[in-house]
N, CA and C of each residue as an Amber inpcrd file, in Angstrom:
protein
   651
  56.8380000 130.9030000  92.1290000  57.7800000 130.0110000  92.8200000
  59.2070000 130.4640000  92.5250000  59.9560000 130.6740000  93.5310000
  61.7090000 130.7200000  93.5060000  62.1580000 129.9390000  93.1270000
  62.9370000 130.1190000  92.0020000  63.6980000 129.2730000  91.5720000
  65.4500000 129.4610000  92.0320000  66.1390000 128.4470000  92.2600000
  67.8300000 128.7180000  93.5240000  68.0590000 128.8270000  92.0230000
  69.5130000 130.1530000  92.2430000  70.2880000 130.0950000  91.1420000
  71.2800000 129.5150000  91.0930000  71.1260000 128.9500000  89.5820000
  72.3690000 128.0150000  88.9660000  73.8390000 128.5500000  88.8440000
  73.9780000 129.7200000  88.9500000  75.1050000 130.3280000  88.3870000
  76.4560000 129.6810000  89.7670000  76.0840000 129.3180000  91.0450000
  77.2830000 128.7110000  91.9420000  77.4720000 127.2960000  91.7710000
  76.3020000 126.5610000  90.9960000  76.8220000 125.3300000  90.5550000
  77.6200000 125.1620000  89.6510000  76.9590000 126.2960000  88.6170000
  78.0800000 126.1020000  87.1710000  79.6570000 126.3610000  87.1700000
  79.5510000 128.2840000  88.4960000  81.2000000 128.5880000  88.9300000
  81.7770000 126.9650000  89.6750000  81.0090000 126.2260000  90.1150000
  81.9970000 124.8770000  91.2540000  82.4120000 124.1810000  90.0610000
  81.3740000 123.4180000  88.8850000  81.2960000 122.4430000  88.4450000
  82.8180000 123.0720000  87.2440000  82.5880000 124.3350000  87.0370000
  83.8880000 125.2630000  86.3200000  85.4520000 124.5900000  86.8000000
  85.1980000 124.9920000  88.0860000  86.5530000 124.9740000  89.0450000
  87.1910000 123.6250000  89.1310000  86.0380000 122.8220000  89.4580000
  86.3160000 121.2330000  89.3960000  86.6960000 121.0200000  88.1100000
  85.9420000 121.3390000  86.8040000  86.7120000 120.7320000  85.6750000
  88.2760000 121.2080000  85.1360000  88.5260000 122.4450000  85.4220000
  89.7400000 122.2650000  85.2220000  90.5140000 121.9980000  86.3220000
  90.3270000 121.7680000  87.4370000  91.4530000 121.0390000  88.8550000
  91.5460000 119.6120000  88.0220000  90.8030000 119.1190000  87.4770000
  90.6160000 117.5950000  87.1820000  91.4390000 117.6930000  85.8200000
  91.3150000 118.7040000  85.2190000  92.3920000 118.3790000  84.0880000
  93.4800000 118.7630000  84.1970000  94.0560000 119.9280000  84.7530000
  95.2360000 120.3230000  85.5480000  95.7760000 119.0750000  86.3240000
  95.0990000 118.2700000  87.3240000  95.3510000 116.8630000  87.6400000
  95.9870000 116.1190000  86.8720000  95.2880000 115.9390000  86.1310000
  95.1490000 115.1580000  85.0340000  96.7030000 114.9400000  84.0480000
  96.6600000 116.3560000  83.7700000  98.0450000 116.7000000  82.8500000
  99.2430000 116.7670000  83.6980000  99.0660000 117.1060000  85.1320000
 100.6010000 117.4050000  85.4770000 100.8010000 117.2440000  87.0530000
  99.6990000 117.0040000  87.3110000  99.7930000 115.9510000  88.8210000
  99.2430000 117.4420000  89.6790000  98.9590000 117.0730000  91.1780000
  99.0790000 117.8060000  92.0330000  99.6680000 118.6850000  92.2860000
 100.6510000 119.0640000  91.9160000 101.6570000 120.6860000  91.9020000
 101.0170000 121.4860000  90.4610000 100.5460000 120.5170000  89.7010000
  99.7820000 121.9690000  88.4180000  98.7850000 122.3660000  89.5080000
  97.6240000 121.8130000  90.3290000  96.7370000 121.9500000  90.4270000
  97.0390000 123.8440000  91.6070000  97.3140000 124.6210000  90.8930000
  97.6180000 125.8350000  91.7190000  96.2920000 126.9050000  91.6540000
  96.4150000 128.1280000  92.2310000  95.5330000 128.9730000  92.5990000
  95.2220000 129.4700000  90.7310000  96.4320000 130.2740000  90.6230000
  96.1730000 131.1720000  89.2890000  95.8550000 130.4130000  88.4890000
  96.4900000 128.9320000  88.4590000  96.1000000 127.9480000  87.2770000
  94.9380000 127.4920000  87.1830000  93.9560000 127.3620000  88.1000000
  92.8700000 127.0940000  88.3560000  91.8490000 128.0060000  88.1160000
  92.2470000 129.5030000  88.4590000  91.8230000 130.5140000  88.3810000
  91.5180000 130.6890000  86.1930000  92.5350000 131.1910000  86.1550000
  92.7860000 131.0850000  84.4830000  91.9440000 130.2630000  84.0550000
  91.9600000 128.8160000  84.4490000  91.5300000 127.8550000  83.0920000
  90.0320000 127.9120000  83.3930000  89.2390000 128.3160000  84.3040000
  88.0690000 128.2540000  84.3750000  87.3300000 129.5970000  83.8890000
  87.9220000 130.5520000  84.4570000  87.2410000 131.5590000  83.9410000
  86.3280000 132.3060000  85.2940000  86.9390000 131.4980000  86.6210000
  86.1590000 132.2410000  87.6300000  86.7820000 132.9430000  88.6670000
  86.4620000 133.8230000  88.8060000  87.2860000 134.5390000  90.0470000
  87.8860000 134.3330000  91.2820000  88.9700000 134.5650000  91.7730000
  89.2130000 134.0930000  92.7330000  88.7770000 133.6950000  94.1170000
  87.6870000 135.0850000  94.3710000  86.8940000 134.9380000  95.5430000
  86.0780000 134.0820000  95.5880000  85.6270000 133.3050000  94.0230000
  83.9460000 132.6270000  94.0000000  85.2660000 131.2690000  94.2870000
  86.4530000 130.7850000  94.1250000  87.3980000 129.8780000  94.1960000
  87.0550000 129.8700000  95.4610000  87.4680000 130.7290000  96.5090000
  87.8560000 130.3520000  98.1140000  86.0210000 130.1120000  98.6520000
  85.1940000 130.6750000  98.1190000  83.8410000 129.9430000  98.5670000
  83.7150000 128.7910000  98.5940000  83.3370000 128.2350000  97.1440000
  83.5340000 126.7030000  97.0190000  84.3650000 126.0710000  97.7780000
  85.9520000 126.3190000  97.6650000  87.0610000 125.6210000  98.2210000
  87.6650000 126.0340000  99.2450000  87.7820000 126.0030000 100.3310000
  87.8840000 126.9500000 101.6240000  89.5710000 126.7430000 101.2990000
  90.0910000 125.3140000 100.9950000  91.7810000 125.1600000 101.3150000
  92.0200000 124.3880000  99.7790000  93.1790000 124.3530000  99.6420000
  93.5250000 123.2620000  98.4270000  93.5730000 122.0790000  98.6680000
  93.4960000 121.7360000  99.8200000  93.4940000 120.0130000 100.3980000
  92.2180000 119.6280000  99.7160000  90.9010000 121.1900000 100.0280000
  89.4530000 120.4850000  99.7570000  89.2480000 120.4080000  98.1870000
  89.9480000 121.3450000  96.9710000  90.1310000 121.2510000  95.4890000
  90.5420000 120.5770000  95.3850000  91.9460000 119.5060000  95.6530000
  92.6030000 119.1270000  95.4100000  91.9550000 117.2240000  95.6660000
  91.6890000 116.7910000  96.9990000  90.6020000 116.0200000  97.0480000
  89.4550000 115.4070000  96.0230000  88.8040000 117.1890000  96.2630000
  87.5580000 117.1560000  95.1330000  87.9580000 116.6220000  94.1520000
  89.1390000 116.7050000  92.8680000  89.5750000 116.5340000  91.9310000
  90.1950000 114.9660000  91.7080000  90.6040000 114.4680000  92.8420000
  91.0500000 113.0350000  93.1150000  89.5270000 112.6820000  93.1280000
  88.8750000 112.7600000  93.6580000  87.3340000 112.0170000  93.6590000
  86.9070000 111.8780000  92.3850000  87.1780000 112.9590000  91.8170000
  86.2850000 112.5290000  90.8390000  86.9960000 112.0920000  89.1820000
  88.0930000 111.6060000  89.9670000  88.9460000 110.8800000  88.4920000
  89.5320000 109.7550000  88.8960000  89.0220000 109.1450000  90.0580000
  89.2690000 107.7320000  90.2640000  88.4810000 107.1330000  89.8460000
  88.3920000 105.9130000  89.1510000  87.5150000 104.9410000  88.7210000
  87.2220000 104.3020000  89.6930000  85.8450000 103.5150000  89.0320000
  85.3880000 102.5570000  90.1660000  86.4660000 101.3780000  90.9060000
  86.1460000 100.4580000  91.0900000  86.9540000  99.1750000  92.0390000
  86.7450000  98.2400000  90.9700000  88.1530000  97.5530000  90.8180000
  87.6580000  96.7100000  89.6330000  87.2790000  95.3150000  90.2700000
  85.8100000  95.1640000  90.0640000  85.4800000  93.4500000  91.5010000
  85.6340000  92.4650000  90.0540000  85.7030000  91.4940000  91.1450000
  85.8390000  89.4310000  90.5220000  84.5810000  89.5080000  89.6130000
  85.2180000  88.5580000  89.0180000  83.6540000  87.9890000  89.0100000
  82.9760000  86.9890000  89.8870000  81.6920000  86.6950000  89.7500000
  81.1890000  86.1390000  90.9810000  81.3400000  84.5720000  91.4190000
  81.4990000  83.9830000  89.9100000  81.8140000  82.8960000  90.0180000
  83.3640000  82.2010000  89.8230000  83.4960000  81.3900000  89.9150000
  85.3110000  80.8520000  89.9730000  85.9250000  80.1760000  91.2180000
  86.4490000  79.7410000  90.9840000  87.1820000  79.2120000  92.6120000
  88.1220000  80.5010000  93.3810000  87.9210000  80.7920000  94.6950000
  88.8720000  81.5260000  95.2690000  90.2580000  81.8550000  94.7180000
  91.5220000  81.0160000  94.3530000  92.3850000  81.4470000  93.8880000
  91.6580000  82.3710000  92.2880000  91.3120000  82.2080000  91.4790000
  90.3940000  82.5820000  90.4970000  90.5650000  83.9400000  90.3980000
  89.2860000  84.0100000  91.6120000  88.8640000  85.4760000  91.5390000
  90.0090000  86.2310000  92.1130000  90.8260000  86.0790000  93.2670000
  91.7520000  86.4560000  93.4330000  92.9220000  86.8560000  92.8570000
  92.8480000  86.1580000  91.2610000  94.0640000  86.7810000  90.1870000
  92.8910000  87.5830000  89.1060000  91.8460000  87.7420000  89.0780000
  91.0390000  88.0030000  88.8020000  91.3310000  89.4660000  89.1300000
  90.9130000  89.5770000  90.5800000  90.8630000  90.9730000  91.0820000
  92.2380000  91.9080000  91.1180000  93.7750000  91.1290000  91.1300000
  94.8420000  91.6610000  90.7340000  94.5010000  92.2160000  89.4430000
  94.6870000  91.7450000  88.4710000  94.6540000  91.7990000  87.0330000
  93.7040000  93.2090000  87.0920000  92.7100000  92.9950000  87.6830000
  91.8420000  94.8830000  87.0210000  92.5120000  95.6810000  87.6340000
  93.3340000  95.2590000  89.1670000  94.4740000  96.2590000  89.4560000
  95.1080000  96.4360000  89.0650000  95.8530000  95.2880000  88.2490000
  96.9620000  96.1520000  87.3070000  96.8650000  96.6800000  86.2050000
  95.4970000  96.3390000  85.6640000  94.8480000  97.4820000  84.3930000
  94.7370000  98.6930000  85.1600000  94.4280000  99.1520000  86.4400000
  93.5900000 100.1140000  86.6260000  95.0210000 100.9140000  86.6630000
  95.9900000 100.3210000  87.5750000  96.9980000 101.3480000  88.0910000
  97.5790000 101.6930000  86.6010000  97.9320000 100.6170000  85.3450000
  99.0330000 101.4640000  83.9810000  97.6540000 102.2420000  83.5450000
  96.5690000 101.9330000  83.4640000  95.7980000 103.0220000  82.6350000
  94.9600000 103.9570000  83.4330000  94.8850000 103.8730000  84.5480000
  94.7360000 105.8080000  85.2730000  95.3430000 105.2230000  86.9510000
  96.6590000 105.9230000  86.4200000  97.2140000 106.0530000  87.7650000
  97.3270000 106.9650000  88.4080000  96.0330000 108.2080000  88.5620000
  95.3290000 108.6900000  89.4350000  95.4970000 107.8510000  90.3230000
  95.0460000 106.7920000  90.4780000  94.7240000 106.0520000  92.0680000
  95.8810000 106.0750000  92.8650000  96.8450000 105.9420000  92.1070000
  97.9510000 105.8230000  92.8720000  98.6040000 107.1500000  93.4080000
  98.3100000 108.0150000  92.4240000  98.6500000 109.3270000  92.9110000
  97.8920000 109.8950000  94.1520000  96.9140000 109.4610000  94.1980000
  95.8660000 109.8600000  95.1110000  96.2330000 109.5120000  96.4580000
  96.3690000 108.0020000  95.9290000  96.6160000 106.8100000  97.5720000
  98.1590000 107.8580000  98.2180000  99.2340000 107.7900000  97.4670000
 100.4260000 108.6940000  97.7290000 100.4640000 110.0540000  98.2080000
  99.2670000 110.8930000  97.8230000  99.1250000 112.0190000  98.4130000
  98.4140000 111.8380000 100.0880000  97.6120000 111.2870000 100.0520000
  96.7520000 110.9080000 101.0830000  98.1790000 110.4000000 102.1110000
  98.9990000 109.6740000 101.4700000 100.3260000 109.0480000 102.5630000
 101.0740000 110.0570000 103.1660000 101.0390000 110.7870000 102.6400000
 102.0950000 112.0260000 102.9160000 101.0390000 112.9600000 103.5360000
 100.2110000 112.4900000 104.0240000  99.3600000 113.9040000 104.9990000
  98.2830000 114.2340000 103.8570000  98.3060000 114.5860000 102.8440000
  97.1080000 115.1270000 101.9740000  97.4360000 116.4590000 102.1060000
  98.7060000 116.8250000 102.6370000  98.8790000 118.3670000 102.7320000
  99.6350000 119.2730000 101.7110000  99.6870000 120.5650000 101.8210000
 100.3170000 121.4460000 101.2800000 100.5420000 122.3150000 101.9480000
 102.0980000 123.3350000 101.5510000 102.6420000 124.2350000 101.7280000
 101.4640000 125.6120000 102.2240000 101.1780000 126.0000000 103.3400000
 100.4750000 127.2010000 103.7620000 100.6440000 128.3530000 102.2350000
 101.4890000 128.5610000 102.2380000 101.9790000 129.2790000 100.8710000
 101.4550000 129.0570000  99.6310000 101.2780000 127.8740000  99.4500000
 100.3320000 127.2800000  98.3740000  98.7430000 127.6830000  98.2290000
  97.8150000 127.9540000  98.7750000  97.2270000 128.6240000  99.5530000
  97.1520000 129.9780000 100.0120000  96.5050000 131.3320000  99.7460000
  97.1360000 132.1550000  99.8670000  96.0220000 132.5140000 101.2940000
  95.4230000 131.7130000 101.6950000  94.1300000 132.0640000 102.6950000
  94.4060000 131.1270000 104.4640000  94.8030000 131.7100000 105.1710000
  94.5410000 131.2370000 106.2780000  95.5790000 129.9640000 105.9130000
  95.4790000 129.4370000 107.2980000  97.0130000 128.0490000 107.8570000
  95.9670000 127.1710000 107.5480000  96.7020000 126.1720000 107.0730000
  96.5300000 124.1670000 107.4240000  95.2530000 124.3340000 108.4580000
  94.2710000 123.2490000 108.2530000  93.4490000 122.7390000 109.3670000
  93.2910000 121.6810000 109.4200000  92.2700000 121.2030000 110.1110000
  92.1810000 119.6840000 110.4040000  91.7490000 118.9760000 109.1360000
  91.9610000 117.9910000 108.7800000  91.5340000 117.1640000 107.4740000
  90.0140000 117.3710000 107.0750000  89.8370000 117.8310000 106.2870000
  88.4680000 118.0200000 105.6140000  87.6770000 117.0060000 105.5000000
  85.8080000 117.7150000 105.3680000  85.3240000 116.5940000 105.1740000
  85.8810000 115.9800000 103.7150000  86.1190000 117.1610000 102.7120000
  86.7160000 116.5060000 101.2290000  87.9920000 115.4590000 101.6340000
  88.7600000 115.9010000 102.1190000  89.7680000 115.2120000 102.4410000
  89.5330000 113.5700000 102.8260000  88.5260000 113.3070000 104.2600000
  88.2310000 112.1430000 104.5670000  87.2720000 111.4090000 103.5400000
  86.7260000 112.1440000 102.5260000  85.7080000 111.1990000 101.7710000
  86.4870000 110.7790000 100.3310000  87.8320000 111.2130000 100.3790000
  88.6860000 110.4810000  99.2410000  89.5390000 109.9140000 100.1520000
  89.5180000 109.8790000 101.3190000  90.7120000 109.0430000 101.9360000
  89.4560000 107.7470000 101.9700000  88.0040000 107.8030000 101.9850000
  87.4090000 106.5890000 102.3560000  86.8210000 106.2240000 100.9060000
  86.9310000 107.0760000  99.7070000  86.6650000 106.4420000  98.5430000
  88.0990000 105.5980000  98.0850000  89.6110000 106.0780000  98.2650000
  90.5960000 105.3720000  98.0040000  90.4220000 104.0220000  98.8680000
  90.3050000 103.7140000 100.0180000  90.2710000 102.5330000 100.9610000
  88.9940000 101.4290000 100.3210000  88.0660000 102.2550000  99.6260000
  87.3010000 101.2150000  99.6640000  87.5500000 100.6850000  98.3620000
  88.3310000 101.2630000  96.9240000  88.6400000 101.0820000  96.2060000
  89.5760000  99.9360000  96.2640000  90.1440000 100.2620000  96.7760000
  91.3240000  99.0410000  97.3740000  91.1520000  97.9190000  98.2750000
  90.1120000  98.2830000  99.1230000  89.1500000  96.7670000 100.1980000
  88.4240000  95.8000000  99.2270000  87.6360000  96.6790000  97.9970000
  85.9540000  96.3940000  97.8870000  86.2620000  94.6400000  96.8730000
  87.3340000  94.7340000  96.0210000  87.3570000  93.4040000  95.1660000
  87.3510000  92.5380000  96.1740000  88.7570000  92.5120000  97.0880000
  88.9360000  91.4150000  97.8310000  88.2270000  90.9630000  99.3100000
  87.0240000  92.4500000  99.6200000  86.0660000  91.9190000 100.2790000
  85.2230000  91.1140000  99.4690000  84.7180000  91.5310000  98.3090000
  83.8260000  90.6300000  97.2530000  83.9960000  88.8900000  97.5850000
  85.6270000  89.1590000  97.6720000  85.9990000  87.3000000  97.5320000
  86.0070000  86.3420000  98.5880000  86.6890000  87.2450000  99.7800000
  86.8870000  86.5730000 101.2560000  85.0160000  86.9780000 101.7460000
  84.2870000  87.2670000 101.7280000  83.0730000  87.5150000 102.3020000
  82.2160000  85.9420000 101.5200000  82.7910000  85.3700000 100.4520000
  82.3930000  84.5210000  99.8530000  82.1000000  82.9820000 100.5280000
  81.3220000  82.1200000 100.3720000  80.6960000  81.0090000 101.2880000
  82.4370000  80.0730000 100.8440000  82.6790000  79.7450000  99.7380000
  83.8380000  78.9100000  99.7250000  85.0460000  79.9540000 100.0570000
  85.6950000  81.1500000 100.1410000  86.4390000  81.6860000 100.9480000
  86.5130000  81.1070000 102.0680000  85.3990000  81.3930000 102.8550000
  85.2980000  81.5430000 104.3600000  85.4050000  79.5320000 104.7190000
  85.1670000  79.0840000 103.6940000  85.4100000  77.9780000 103.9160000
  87.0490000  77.4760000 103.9450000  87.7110000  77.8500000 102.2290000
  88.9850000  76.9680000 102.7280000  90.1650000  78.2730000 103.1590000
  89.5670000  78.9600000 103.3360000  90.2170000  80.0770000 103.8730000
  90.1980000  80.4170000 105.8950000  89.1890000  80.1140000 105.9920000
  89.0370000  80.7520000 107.3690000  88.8420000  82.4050000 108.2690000
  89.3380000  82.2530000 108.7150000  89.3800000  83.9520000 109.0310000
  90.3240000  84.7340000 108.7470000  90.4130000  85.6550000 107.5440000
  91.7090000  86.2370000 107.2490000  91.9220000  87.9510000 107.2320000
  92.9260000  87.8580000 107.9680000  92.9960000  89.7460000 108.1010000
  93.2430000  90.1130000 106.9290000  92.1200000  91.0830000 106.9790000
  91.8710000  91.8320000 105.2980000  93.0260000  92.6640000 105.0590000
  93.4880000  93.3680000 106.4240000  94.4890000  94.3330000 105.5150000
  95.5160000  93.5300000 105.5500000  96.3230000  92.6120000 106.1410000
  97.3120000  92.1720000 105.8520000  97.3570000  91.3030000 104.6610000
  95.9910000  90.6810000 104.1910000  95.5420000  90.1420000 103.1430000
  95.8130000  91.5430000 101.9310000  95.3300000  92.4260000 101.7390000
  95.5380000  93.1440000 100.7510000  97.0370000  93.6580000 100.5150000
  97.3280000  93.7270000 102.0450000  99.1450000  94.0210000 101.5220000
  99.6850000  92.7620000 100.9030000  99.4570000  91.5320000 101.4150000
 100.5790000  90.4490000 100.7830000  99.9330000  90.3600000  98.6190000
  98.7940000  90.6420000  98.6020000  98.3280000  90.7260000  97.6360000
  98.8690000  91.7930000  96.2750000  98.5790000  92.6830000  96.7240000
  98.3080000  93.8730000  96.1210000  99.6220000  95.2480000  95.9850000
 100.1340000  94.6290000  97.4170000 102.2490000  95.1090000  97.3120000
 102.9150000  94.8840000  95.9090000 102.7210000  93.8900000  95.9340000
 103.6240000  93.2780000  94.3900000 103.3840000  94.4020000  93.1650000
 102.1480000  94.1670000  93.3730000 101.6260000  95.2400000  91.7490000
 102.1240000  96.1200000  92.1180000 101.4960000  97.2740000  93.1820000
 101.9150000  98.4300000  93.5290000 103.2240000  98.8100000  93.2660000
 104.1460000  98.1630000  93.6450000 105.5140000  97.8910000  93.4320000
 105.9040000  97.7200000  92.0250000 105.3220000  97.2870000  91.4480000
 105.7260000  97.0140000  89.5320000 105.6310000  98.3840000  89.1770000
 104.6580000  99.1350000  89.4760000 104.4670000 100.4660000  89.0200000
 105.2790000 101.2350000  89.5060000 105.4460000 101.2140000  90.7500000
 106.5870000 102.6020000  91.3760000 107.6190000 102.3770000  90.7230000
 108.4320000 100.6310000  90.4410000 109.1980000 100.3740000  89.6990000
 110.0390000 100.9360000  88.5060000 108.8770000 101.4460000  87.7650000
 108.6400000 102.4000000  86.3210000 109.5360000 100.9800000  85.5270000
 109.6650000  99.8020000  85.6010000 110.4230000  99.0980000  84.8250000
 109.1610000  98.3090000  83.7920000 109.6320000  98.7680000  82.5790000
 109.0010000  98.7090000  81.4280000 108.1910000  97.3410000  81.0460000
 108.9260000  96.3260000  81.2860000 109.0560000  95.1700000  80.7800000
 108.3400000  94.2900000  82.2660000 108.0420000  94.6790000  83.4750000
 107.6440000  94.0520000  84.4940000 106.2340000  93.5470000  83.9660000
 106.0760000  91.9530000  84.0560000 104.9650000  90.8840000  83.8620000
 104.4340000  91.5320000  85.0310000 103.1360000  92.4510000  85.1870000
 101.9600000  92.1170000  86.1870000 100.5880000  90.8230000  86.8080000
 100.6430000  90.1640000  85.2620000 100.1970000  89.2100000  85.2970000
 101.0930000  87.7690000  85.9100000 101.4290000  87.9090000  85.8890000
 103.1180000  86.6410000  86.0970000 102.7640000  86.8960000  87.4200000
 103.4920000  87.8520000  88.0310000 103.1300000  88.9190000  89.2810000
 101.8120000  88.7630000  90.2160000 100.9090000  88.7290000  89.5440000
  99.4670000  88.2860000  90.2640000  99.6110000  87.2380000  90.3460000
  99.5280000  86.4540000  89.8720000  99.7710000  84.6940000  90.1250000
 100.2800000  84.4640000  91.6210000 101.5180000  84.6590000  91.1450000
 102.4120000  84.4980000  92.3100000 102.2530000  84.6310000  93.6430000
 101.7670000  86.4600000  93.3810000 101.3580000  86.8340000  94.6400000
  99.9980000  85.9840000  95.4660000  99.0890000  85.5760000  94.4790000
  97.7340000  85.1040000  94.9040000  98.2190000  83.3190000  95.3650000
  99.1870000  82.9180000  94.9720000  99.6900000  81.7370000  94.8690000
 100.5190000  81.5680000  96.4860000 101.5230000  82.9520000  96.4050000
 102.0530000  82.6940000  97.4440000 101.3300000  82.9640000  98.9450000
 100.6120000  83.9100000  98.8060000  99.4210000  83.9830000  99.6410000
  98.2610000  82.7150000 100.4970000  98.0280000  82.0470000  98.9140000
  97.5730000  80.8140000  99.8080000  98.1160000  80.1570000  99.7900000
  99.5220000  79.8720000  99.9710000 100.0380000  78.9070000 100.3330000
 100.3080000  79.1730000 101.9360000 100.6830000  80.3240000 102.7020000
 100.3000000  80.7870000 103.8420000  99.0560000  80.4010000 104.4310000
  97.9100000  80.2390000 103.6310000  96.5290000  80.0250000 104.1630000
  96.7930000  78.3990000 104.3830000  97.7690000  77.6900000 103.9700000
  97.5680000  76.0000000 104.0700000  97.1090000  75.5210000 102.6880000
  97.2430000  76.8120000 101.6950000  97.0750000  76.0020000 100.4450000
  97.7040000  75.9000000  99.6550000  98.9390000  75.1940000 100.0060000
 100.1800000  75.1980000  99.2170000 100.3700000  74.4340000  98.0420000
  99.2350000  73.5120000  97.7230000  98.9720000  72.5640000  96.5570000
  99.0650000  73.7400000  95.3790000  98.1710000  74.8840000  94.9490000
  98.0550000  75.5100000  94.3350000  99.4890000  76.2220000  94.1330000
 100.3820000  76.7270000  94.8720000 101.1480000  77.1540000  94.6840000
 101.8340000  76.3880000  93.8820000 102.9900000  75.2010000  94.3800000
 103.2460000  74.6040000  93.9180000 103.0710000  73.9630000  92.1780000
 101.9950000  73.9240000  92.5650000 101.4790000  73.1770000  90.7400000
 101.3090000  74.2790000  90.0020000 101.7690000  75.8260000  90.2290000
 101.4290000  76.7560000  89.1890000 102.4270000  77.8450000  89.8550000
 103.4520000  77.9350000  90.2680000 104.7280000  78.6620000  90.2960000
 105.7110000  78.7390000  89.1970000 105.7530000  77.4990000  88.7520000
 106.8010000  77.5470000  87.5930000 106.1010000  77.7390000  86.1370000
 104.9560000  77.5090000  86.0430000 104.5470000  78.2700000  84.7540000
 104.0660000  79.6550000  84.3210000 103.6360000  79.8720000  85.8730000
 103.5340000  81.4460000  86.0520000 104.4860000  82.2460000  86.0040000
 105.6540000  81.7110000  86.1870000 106.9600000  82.7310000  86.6170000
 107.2380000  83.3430000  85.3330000 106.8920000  82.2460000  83.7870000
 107.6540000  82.6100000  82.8050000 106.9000000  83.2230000  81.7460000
 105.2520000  83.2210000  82.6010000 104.1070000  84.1180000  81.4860000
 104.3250000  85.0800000  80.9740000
């Protein structure tokens, strides 16, 4: 019996580990040809097999250093889980803000300089490309589908647009971080946001009775 040789898994699984630590240490501009080349130990040609463009290394390497989605828990009242599901966002973004780097590259095209690249022009978005543009989206959908898909959601909630729901949500944090301001309450921050949110939905009781103690957490 034939056995497939291992030796093109080990050169990929090579290439990927140092794109991911090159990532890792110095963002998307370490992640270069020679640097990649060097820290693995594999040749350049077995590089452009695996990786046809740097959009598709570069991808690859975002995939696989994003963490999971941080979901609710299952039980709690709607506002609840909803500061619930902030809160692992704002753990997730100060302690691997990969995600954010990722979501930001993906904003700006997911592209690079032809030059960067020493093989052939830009093409159409990769399959690597679209399967971290749909692992980032769902990272960012999957808590607050968890909550609005919920029997009391859908109850004192109604029908609510998810993405405009995740922007009024999830802006705030995002924003604390680009911020870089040291001292910004994320928690304070979630409240608010989840507070001021349903008060838009018609549930302005909650707001109200927990604005002013939240502000000063």
């Amino acid at each position: 019996m034939t056995t497939a040789d291992p030796r093109p898994a080990r050169s990929k699984a090579r290439l990927l580990e140092a794109a991911t630590a090159l990532l890792r240490a110095g963002g998307p501009s370490a992640v270069t040809v020679d640097a990649v080349v060097r820290a693995s130990s594999v040749a350049r040609a077995t590089l452009y097999r695996h990786f046809p463009s740097g959009n598709d290394l570069l991808a690859a390497a975002f995939h696989a250093l994003i963490p999971p989605a941080p979901l609710p828990p299952e039980g709690g009242t709607v506002r609840d889980r909803l500061i619930a599901a902030l809160d692992g966002f704002a753990d997730l973004i100060a302690e691997a803000p990969i995600s954010l780097a990722a979501t930001s590259w993906l904003a700006l095209g997911g592209g690079l300089d032809a030059s960067w690249w020493s093989k052939g022009e830009r093409s159409a978005e990769s399959d690597a490309v679209r399967t971290l543009r749909e692992r980032v989206a769902e990272q960012y959908a999957a808590p607050f589908e968890a909550v609005f898909d919920s029997p009391d959601a859908a109850e004192t909630l109604g029908d609510v647009d998810r993405i405009q729901a995740v922007a009024l949500l999830l802006g705030p944090i995002v924003l604390g971080k680009l911020s870089t301001l040291t001292d910004f309450d994320y928690r304070a921050t979630a409240r608010l946001a989840v507070d001021g949110f349903l008060a838009t939905r018609g549930q302005g009781g909650a707001f109200s009775a927990t604005n002013t103690g939240s502000a000063g957490a």
